[in-house]
C-alpha positions in Angstrom: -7.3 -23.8 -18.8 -8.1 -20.5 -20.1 -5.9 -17.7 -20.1 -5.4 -16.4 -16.1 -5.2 -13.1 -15.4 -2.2 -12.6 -13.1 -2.6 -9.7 -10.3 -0.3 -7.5 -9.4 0.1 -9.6 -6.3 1.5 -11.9 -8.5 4.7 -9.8 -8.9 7.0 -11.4 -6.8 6.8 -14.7 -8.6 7.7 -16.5 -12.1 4.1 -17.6 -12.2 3.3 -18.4 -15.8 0.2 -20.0 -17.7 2.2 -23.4 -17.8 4.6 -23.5 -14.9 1.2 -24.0 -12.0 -1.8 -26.1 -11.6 -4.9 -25.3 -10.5 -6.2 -28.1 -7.1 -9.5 -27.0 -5.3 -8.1 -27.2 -1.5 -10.1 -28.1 2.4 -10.9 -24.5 3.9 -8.4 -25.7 6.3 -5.9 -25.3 4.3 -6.2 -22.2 3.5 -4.3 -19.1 4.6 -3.3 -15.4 4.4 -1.4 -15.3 1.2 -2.5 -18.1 -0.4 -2.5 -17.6 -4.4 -5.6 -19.3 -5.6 -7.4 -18.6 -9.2 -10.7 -16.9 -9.1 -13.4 -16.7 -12.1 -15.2 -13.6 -12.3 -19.1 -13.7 -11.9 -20.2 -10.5 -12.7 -19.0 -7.2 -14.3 -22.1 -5.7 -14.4 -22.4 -2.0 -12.0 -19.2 -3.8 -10.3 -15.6 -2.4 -10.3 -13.9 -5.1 -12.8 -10.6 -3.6 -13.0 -7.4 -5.6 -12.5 -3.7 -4.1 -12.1 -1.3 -6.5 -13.7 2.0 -7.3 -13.0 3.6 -4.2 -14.8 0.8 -1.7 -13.1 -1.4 -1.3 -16.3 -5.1 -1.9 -15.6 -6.9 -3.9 -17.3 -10.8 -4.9 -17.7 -11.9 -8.2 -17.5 -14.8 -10.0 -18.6 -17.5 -12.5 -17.1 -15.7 -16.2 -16.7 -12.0 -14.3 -17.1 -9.7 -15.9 -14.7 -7.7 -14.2 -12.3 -5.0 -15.1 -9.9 -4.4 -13.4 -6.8 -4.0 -13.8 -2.9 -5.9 -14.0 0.0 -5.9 -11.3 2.4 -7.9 -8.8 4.6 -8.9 -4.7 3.9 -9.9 -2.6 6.5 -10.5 0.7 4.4 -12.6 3.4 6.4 -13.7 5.1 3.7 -13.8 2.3 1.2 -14.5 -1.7 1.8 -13.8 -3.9 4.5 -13.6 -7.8 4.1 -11.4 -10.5 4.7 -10.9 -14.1 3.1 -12.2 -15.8 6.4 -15.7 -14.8 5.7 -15.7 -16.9 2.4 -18.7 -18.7 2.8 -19.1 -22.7 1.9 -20.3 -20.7 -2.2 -16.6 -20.4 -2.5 -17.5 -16.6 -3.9 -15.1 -13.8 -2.8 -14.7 -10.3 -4.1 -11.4 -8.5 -5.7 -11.2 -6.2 -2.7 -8.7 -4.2 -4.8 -7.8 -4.5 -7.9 -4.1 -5.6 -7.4 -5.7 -9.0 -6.3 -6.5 -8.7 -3.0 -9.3 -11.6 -2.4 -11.7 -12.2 0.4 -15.7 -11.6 1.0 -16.8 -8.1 1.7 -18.4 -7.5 5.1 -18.6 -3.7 5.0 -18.9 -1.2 2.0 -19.0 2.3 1.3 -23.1 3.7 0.2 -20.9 5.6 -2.3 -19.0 3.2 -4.0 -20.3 0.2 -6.4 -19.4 -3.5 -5.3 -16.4 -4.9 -5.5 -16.2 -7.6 -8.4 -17.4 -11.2 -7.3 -14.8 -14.0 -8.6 -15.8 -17.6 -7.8 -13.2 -20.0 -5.9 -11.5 -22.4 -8.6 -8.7 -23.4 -6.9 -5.3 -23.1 -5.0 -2.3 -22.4 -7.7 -0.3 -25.2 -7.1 3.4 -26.9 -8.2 3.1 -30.7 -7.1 1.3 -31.3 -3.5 2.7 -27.9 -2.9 0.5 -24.7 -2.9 2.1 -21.7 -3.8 2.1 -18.4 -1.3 3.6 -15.1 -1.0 5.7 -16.3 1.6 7.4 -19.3 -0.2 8.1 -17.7 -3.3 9.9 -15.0 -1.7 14.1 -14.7 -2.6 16.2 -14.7 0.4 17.3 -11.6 2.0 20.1 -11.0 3.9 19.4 -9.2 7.5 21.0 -5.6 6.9 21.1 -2.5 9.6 19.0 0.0 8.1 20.4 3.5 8.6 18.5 5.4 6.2 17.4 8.9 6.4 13.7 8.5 6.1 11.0 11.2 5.0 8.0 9.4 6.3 4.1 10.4 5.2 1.6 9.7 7.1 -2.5 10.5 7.1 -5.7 10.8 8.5 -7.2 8.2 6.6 -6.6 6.7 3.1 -7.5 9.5 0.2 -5.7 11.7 2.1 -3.2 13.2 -0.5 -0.4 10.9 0.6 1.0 9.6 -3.0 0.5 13.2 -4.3 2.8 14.8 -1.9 5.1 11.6 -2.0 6.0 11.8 -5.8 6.3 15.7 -5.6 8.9 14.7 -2.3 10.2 12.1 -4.6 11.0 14.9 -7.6 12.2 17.7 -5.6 14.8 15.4 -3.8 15.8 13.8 -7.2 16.2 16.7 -9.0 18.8 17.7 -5.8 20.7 14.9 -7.2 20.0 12.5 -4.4 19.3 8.6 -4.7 15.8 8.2 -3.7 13.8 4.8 -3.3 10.2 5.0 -2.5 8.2 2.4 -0.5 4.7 1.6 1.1 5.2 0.5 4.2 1.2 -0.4 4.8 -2.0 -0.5 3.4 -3.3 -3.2 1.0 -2.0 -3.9 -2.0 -1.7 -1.5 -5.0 1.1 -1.2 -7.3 0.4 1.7 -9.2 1.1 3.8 -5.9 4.7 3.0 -5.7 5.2 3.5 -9.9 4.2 6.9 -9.4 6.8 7.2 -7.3 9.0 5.6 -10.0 7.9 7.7 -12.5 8.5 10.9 -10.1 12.4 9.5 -10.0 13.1 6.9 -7.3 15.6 4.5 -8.0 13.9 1.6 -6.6 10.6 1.0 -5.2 9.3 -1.3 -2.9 6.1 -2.2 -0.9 4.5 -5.1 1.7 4.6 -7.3 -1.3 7.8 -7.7 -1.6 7.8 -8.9 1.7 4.9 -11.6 1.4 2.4 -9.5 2.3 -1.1 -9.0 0.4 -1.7 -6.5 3.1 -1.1 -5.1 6.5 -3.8 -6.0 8.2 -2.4 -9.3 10.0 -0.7 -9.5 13.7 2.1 -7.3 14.8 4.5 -10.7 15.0 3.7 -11.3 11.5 3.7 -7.5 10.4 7.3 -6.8 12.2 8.6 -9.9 11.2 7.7 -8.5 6.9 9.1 -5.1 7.6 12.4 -6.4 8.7 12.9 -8.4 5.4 11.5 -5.3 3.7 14.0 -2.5 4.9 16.8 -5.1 4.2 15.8 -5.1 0.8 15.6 -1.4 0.6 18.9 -0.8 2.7 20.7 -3.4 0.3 20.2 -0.6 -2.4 22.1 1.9 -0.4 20.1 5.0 -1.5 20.9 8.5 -0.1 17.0 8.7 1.2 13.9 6.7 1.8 10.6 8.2 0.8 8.3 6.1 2.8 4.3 6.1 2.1 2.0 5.0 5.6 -0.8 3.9 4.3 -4.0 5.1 5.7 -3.6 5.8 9.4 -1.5 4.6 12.3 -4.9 4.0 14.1 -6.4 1.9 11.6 -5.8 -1.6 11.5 -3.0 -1.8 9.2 0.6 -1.6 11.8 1.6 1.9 11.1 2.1 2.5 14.8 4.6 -0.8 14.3 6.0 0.8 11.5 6.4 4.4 12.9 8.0 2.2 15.9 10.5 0.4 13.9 11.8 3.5 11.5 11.1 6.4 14.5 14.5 6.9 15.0 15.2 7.5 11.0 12.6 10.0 10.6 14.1 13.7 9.6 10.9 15.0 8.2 7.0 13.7 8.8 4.2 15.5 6.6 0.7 14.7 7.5 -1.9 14.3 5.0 -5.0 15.6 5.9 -8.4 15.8 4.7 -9.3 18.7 7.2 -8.5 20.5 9.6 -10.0 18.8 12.7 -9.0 16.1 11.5 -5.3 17.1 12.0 -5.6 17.1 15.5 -7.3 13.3 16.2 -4.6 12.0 14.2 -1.8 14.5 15.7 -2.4 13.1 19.3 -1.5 9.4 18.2 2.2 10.7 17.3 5.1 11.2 20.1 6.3 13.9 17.4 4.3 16.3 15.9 4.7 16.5 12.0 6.6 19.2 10.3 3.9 20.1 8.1 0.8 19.3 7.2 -0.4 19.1 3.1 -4.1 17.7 1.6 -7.2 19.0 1.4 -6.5 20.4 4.3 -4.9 22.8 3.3 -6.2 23.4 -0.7 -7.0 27.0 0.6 -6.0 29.8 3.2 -9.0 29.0 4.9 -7.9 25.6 5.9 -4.4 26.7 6.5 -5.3 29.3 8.8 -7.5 26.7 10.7 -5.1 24.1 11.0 -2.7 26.1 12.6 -5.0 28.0 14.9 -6.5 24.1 15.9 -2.9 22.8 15.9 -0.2 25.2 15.8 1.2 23.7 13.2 2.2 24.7 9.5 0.4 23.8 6.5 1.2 24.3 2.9 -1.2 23.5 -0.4 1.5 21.5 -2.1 -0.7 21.5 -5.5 0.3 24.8 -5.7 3.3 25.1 -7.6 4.7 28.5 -5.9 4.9 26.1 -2.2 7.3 24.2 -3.8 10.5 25.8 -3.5 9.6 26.7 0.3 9.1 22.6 0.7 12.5 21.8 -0.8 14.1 24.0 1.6 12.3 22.1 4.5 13.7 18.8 2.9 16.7 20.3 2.2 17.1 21.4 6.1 16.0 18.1 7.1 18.4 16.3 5.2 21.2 18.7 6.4 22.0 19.8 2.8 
């Protein structure tokens, strides 16, 4: 077999170009998280990046391989699609490049289409397919008691990383232990190495607990964040950083999520990409944020706005001078 590409969905497993086999599988046999080998059709006017295991991107090439997982993306702003809605073709699209695979069913006018990969098979170890949720190592249940300085948005784009790997800096350089995680949104590693590079500890997303994305039942969703905060709470760190991906209305559990860690939550920043949209997305919370950031608030414009629409404070956290007035926040949050 040629060479595979292996996703960053792949991460989780010892997956290797000799250690799998490649078995074309009955529909019905397929589910979310599946890992099944894909060859690309097209590169041309397509995206036709891929995000490896260790976060670099990398561009493939017409007949490449690539091994990923089946999933669903619900991205308002970007693609939807889901692996259901492969048809009897067997072709799918990388609906990101981390190695999320199903057909797309709705795309943005301003974005190109996604790159089409043609179904070659399940990846397979004896009559045994392999899937996020069997590779996983076993976690022992742990109470998580974690401070949590949780970011939330409007939509996806929203300046959430951004302001999470400044968060992640100033708190480091306080000398705390920070680990940063993604608690939704589909899967993208290169997110939660920012955060790495900013200073965390640790890192962690959905895929680490089987997921390829969030967009799946509550049962299944609550069930995934439990192993994942056991993970992150087995690292004992002195405060979580946690990422929402894009917003708790969209169909990706972060109202589970906020549910689950709402009692954790010292600090919540809101992302925004304007003002109005502050207050659609402020209504959805029991507690309003402490402070709003994005392009929301790039000028005194949009700060003014958002707190005559809102009442609430807003600071342009690309502006350097902000900064010190945000670690005092975090640092009266935290009870420093």
């Amino acid at each position: 077999m040629i060479r595979p590409f292996f996703a960053s969905v792949t991460r989780i497993t010892d997956l290797a170009v000799d250690n799998f086999v490649t078995c074309s599988l009955l529909r019905e046999r397929w589910s979310t998280g599946d890992y099944v080998v894909g060859r690309v059709l097209n590169t041309q006017g397509h995206h036709h990046n891929i995000e490896l295991t260790s976060g670099r991107m990398v561009d493939v090439m017409e007949d490449d391989l690539v091994v990923g997982a089946l999933g669903a993306r619900a991205a308002t702003l970007e693609a939807v699609g889901d692996w259901q809605s492969i048809g009897d073709s067997g072709e799918f699209d990388a609906l990101t490049s981390a190695g999320l695979f199903g057909r797309t069913t709705s795309l943005s006018p301003f974005l190109p289409p996604p790159m089409p990969l043609k179904y070659v098979g399940h990846v397979m170890r004896g009559d045994h397919k392999i899937t996020m949720q069997n590779v996983l190592t076993p976690v022992e249940p742990r109470r998580f008691d974690i401070p949590v300085i949780l970011i939330v948005g409007t939509s996806m784009s929203a300046g959430k990383t951004l302001s999470g790997r400044l968060i992640v800096h100033l708190l480091s350089q306080m000398g705390l232990d920070v680990v940063g995680a993604k608690l939704t949104g589909a899967a993208r590693y290169r997110d939660m190495l920012s955060f790495s590079d900013a200073g965390a500890s640790a890192v962690f997303d959905f895929v680490d607990a089987g997921l390829p994305s969030t967009v799946c039942s509550e049962e299944i969703y609550r069930d995934a964040l439990e192993n994942l905060l056991s993970r992150i709470a087995r690292k004992k760190p002195d405060v979580l950083v946690a990422e929402s991906g894009a917003s708790p209305l969209e169909p990706y559990n972060g109202k589970t999520a906020k549910e689950v860690i709402r009692k954790n939550v010292c600090f919540k920043l809101l992302c925004a990409q304007d003002p109005y949209a502050v207050v659609g997305v402020e209504s959805a919370f029991e507690r309003a944020p402490d402070l709003v950031a994005g392009g929301a608030a790039n000028t005194i414009a949009g700060i003014d706005l958002v707190n005559k629409l809102s009442g609430l404070k807003a600071l342009n956290l690309m502006d350097p001078s902000t900064h010190e007035e945000l670690g005092q926040m975090l640092r009266n949050a935290l009870n420093l």
